[in-house]
C-alpha positions as CSV (number, residue, x, y, z in Angstrom):
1,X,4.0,15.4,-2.2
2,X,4.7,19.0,-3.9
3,X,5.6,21.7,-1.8
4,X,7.4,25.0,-1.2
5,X,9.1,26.7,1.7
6,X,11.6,29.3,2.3
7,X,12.7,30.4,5.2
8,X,15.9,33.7,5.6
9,X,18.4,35.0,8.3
10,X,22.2,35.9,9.4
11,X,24.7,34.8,10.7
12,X,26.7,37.7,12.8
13,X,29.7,35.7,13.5
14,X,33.2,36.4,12.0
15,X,32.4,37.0,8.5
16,X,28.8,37.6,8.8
17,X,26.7,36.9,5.9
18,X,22.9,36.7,5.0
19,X,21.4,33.0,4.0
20,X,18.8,31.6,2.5
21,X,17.4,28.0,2.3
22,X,14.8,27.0,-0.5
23,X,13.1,23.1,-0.5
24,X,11.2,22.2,-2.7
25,X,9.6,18.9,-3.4
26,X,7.7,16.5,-5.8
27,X,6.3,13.7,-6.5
28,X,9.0,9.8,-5.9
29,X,8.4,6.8,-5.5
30,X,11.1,7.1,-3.1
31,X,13.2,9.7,-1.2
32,X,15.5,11.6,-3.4
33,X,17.6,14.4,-1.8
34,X,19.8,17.0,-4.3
35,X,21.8,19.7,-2.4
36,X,22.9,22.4,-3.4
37,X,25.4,24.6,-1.7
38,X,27.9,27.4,-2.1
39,X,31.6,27.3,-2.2
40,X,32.8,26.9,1.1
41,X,29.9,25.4,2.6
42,X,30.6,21.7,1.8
43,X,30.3,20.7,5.4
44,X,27.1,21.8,5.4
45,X,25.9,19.1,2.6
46,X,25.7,16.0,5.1
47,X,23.7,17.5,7.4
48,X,21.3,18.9,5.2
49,X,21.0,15.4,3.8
50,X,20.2,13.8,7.5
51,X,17.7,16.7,8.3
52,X,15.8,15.7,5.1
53,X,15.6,11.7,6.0
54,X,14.3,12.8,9.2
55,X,11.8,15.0,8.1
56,X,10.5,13.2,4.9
57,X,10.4,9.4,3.8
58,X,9.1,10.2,0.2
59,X,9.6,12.5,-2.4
60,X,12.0,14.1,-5.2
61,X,13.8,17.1,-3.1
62,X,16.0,19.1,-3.7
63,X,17.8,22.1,-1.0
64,X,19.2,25.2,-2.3
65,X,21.5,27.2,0.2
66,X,21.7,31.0,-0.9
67,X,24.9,32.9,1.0
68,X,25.3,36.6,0.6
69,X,27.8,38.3,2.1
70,X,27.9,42.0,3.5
71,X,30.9,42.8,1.2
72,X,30.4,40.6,-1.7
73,X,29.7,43.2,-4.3
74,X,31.8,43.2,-7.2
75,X,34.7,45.6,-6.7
76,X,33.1,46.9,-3.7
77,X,35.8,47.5,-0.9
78,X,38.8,45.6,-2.7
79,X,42.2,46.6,-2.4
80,X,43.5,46.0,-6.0
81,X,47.1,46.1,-5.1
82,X,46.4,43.5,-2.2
83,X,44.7,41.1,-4.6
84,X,47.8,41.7,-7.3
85,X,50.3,40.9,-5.1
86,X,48.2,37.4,-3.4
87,X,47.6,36.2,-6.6
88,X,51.3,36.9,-7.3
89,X,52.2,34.9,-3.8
90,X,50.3,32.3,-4.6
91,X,51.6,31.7,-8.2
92,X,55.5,32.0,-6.8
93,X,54.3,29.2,-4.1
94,X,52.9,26.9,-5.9
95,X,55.8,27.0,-8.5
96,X,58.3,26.8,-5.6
97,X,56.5,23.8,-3.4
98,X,54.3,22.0,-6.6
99,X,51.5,20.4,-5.8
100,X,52.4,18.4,-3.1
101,X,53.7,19.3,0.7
102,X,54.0,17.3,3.6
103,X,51.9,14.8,1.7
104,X,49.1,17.2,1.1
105,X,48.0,18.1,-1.8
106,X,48.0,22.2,-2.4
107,X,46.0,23.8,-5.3
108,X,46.4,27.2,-6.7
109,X,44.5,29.8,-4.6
110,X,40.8,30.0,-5.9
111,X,40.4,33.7,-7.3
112,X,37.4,34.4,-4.9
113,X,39.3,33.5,-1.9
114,X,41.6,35.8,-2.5
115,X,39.3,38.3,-3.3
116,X,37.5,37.5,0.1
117,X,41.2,38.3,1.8
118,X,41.6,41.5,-0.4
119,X,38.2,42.5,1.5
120,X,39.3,42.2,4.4
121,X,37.1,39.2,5.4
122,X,37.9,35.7,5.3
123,X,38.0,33.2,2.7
124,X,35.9,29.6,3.8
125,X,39.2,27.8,3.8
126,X,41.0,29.9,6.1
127,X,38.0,29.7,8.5
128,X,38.3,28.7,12.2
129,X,36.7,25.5,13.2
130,X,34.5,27.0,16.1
131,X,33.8,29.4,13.4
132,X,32.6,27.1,11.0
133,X,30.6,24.7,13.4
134,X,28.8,27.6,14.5
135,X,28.1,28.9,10.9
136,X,27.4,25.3,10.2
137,X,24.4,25.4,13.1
138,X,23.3,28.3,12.3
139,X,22.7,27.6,8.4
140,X,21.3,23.5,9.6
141,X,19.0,24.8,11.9
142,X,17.7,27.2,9.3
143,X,17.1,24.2,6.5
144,X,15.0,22.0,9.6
145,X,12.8,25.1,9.6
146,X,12.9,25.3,6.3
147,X,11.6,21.6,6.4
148,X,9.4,21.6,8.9
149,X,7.3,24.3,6.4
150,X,7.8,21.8,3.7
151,X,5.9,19.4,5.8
152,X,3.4,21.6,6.8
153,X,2.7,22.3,2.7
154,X,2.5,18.4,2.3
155,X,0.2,17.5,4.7
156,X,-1.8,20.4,3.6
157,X,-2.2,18.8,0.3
158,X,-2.9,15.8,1.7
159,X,-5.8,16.7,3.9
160,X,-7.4,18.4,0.2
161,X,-6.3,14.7,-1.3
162,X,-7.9,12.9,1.5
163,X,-11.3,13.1,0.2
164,X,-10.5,12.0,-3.4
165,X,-8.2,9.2,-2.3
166,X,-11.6,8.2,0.1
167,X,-14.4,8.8,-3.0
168,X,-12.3,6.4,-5.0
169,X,-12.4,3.4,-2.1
170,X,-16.3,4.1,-2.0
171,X,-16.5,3.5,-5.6
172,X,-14.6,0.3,-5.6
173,X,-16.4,-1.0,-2.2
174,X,-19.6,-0.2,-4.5
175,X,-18.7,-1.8,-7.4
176,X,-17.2,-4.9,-5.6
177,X,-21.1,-4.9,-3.9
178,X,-22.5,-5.2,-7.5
179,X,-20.2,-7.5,-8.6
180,X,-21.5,-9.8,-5.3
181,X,-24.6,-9.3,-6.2
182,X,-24.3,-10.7,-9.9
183,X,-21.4,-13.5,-8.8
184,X,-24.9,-15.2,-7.5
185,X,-26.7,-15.6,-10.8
186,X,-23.1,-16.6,-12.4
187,X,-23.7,-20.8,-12.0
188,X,-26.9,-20.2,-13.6
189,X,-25.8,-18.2,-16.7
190,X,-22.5,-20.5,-17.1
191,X,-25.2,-23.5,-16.8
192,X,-27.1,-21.6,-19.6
193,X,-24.2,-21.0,-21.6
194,X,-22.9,-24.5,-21.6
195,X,-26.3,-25.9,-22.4
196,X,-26.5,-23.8,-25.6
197,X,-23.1,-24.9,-26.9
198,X,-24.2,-28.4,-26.4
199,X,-27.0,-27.9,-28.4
200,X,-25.3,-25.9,-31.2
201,X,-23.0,-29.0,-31.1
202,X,-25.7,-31.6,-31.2
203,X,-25.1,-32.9,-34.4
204,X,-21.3,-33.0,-34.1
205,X,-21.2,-34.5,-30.7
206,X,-23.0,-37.0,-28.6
207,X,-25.5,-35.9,-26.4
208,X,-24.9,-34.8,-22.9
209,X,-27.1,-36.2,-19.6
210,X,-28.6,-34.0,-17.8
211,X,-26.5,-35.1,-15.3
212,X,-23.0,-34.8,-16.9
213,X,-24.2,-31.5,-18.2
214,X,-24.6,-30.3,-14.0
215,X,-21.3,-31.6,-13.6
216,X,-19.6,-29.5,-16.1
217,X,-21.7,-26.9,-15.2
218,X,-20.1,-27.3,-11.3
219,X,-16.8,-27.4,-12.7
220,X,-17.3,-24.4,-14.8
221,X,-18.7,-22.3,-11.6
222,X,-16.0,-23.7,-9.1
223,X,-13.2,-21.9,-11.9
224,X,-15.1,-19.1,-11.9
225,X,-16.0,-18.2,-8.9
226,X,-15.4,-14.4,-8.2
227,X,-16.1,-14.8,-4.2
228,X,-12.2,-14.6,-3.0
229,X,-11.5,-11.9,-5.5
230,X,-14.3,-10.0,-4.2
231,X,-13.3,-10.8,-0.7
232,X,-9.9,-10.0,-0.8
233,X,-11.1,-6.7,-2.2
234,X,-12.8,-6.1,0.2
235,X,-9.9,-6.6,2.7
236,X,-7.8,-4.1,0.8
237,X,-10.4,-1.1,0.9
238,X,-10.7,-1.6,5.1
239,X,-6.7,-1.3,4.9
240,X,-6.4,1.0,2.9
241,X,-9.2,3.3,5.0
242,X,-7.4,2.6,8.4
243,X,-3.9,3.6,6.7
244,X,-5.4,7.0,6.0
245,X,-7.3,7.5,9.3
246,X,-3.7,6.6,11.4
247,X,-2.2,10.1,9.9
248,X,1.6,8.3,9.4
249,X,3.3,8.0,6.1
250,X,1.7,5.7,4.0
251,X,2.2,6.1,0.7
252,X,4.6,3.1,-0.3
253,X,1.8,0.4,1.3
254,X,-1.1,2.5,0.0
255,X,1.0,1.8,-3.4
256,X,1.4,-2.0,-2.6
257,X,-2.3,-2.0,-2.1
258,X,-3.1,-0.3,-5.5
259,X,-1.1,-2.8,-7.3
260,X,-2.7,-5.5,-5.5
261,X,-6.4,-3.7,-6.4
262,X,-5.3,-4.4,-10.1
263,X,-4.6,-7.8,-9.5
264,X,-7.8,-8.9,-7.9
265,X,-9.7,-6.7,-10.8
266,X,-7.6,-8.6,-13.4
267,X,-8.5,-12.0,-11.9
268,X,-12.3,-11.0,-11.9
269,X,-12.3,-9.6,-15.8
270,X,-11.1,-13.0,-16.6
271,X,-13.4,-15.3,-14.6
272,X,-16.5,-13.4,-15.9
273,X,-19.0,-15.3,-17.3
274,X,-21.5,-11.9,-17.8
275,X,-21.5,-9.0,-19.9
276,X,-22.7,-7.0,-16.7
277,X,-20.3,-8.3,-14.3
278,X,-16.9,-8.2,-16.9
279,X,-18.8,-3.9,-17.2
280,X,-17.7,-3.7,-13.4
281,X,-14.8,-5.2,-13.8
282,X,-13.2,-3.0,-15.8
283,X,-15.0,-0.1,-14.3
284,X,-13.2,-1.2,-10.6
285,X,-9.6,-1.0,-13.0
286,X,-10.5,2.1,-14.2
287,X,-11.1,2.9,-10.6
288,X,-7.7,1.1,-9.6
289,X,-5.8,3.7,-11.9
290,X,-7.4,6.5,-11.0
291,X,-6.6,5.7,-6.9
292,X,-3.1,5.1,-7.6
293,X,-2.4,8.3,-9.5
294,X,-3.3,10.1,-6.7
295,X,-1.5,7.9,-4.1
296,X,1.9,9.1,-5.8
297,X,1.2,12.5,-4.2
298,X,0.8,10.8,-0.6
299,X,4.0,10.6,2.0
């Protein structure tokens, strides 16, 4: 779920400016948004926050908004003696009214608001409200293109992790094919098992019949059979292949089903009765971890 996009313009409305929007993203288990905005362009934040639920279900993101405006060099195209006699306004206001009129609450003018008037452009706060709905548009319809690249950049790394995230399903459908194969012989081994602890035992204990020693060997096989594990394994790769052919976001089940890989593979490890068959076992976790580290980079 990394990715990169950019995308640049202008708006030419009353106080025209140049913006910028950079989205980046990586990897979350769910969807994370951090904005980041300019001063003045609060009213943007919300929006910017429903464009990115739309777009993306999944990932850490975060949204930079760059403004520059035509007359925002330092110095450049201030009237000094304008600026001197706001500040000086604003200072003789505050101290005449406080900090509260009519009920609202009035701050000392920011420095680079008055700045923006001593320019002879206007500062956010002093905007109109068609003028800052249309600035507003103009920047949010900027960021959905910005996201819509983002996307793109996603699914392109995706479509290179498709592959992978597919090699690892063969392996464990492979090694749950092995493991079938030896949970055959397993009765037989456990049979042969039990028989030579018997015998080790024979002087300590009395001696088991042939037939009490097929029972126990039953009950031994019944508690270890492997077949549901293996079955249920089984079930979870054909999932997991049909999430990734449907081309949806699917990261979160793809996660569930990694989880529930590890705890079929757990349950095997621990009802093997065979060197070989506890060698695939661990092999299919190994497998197991591998899958879900890479499912953390899927939407």
């Amino acid at each position: 779920m990394t990715g990169f996009a950019r995308t640049e313009g202008r708006f030419d409305g009353k106080a025209p400016f140049a913006w910028a929007w950079e989205a980046k993203s990586v990897n979350g288990k769910n969807l994370d948004v951090r904005v980041r905005v300019p001063h003045g362009f609060d009213s943007v934040e919300l929006p910017a926050r429903q464009a990115a639920a739309e777009a993306l279900s999944r990932g850490s993101l975060n949204l930079s908004l760059i403004v520059t405006s035509d007359t925002l060099s330092v110095g450049g195209g201030v009237d000094e003696a304008v600026l001197d006699a706001l500040i000086d306004l604003a200072r003789r206001k505050t101290s005449q009214y406080g900090t509260q009129v009519f009920g609202n609450c009035i701050e000392l003018a920011r420095l680079d608001g008055l700045m923006a008037l001593a320019q002879g452009r206007p500062a956010p706060e002093i905007l109109e409200a068609d003028t800052i709905a249309a600035r507003d548009l103009t920047v949010v319809a900027g960021l959905k293109t910005a996201l819509g690249a983002l996307r793109s950049a996603r699914r392109q790394e995706g479509d290179r992790l498709a592959p992978v995230i597919t090699g690892h399903l063969d392996i464990i459908a492979a090694l749950c094919a092995e493991a079938g194969a030896l949970a055959a012989t397993q009765p037989e081994a456990l049979k042969a098992r039990l028989l030579q602890q018997v015998q080790e035992l024979a002087g300590a204990v009395p001696a088991l019949t042939a037939d009490r020693l097929a029972q126990e060997a039953a009950l031994l096989a019944v508690k270890s059979d492997i077949r549901e594990e293996l079955d249920r394994l089984a079930a979870h790769v054909g999932q997991a292949r049909e999430l990734l052919v449907k081309g949806e976001p699917c990261g979160r089940r793809l996660d569930f089903l990694s989880q529930e890989f590890n705890r079929e593979a757990n349950t095997l490890c621990s009802k093997s009765a065979d060197v070989a068959l506890t060698r695939i076992g661990m092999a299919l976790k190994t497998t197991i971890d591998q899958f879900r580290e890479q499912i953390q980079n899927i939407e």
